[in-house]
Structures are given as C-alpha cells and as structure tokens.
C-alpha positions as CSV (number, residue, x, y, z in Angstrom):
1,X,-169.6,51.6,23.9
2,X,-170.4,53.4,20.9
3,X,-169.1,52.8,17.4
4,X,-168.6,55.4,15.5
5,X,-166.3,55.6,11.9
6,X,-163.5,55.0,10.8
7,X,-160.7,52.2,12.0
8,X,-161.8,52.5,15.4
9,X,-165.2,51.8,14.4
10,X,-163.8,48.7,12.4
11,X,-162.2,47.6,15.2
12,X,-165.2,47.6,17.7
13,X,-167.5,45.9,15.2
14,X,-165.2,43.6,14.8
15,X,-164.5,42.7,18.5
16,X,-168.5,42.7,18.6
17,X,-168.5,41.0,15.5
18,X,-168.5,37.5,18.0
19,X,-170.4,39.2,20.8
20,X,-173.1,39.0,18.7
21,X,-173.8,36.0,17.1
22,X,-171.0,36.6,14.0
23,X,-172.6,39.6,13.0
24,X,-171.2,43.4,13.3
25,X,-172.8,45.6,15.8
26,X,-173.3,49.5,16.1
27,X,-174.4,50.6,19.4
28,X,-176.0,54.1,18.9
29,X,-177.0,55.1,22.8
30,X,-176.0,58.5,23.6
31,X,-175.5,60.2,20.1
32,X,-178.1,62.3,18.6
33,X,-180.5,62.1,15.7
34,X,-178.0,63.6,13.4
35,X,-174.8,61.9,14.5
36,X,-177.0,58.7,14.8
37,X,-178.0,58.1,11.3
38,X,-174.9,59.4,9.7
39,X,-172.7,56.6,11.8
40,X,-175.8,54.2,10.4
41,X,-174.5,55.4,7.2
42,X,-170.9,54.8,7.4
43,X,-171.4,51.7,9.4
44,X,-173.4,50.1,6.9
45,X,-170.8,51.3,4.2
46,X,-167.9,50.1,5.9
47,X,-169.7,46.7,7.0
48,X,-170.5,46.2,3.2
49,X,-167.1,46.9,1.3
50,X,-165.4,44.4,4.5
51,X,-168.1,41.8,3.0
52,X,-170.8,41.1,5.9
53,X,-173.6,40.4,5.1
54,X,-175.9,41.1,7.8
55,X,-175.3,43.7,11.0
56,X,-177.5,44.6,13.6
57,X,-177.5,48.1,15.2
58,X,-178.5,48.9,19.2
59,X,-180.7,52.1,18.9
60,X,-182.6,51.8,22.6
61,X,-185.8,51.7,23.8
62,X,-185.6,54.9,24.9
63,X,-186.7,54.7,28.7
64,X,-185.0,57.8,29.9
65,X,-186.5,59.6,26.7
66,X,-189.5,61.4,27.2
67,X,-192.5,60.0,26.9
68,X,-190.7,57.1,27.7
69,X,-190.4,56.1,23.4
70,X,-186.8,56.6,22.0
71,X,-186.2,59.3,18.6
72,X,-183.8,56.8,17.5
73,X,-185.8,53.7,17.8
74,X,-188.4,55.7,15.4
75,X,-185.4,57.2,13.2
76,X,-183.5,54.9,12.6
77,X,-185.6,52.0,10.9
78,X,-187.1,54.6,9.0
79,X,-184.1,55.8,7.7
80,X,-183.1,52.3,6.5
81,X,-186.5,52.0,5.0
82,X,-186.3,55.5,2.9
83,X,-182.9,57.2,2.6
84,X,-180.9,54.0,3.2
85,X,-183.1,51.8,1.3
86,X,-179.9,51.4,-1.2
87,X,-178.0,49.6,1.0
88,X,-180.8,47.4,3.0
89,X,-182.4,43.9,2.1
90,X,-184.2,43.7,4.9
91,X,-184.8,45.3,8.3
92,X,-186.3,43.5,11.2
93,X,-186.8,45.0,14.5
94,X,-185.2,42.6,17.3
95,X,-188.5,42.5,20.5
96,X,-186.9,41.4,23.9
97,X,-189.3,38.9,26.1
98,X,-191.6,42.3,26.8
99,X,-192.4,43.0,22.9
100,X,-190.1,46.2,23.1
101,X,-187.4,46.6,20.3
102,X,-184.0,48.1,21.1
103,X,-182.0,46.9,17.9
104,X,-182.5,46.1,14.2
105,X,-181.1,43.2,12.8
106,X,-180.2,44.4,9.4
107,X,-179.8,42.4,6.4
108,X,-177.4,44.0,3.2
109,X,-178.2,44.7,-0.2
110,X,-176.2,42.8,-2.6
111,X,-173.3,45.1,-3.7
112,X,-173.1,46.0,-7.2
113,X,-170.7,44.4,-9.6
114,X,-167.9,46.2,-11.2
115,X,-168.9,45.8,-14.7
116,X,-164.9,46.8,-15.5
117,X,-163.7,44.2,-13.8
C-alpha cells in the first residue's frame, strides 16, 4: 500500500503506526522520483505537526530496477540529508539479514517554538 497525503495518508500511517513498532510508516514502491520525495515531504510534515517523533519510510531495494539498484533507495536518503535536512535529526538506513537497505528509519527535528505563544 502506498501512503500518500492528506487524511488518507493520516489514516494509513496511523493503522501502520503499530505495524511498525509505534512508529509511522510511508511505503513509497511504485511512485516515481518526483511523486516520491514530495509525499516524503508531506509525510514528514504531517508526521511532525501530529507530534511523532520518529517515522520510517519503505523506499525498496530496487530488484526489478535496472541494474538491479533502486532511484529511490539513492534519492531518497539524500533528499533527507540536503533539501529535507530542516526537518531530519537523523537518518539511518534499515539493512535486512543480507546488508541491503529498503527503508530509513527517520528520526525528527525538534519543531520550532512559537515564540507568540
């Protein structure tokens, strides 16, 4: 299944939200570079301003890519490491038993305080 935006999104990660340990989860197979990161984006938004604290996001290993390497599985943590640096503590790729990575285990940046309020 993959998350998207907007309530429906909410509502997967939340049903995922036990699935996967107590943390949010954003699958990302079958969507495009493009599409990809900017449901990172909103995920990681949404994820924040609901209060988690930590997410992990599904990206693949890529196996039916060619070359057999995923785009997203390059894309992705280098996304949260550059452009979405403002909303990431820490990124830590998840290895299965082989060494390969297919998810991210994403820690958030502290949100900034409303200095009004």
């Amino acid at each position: 299944m993959t998350v998207r935006s907007g309530p429906f999104a909410r509502l997967v990660a939340r049903l995922l939200h036990g699935a996967a340990g107590g943390v949010p989860v954003l699958d990302l197979h079958g969507l495009g570079v493009r599409d990809a990161v900017a449901a990172t984006e909103r995920f990681l938004r949404e994820c924040a301003a609901d209060g988690a604290r930590e997410v992990r996001i599904v990206y693949g290993k890529g196996r039916g890519s060619p070359g057999g390497r995923g785009v997203l599985r390059e894309v992705i943590p280098r996304w949260l490491a550059h452009e979405g640096a403002a909303l990431v503590a820490s990124a830590v790729p998840e290895p299965d038993a082989s060494g390969a990575d297919g998810a991210i285990r994403v820690r958030l940046a502290p949100r900034a305080t409303d200095p009004a309020g």
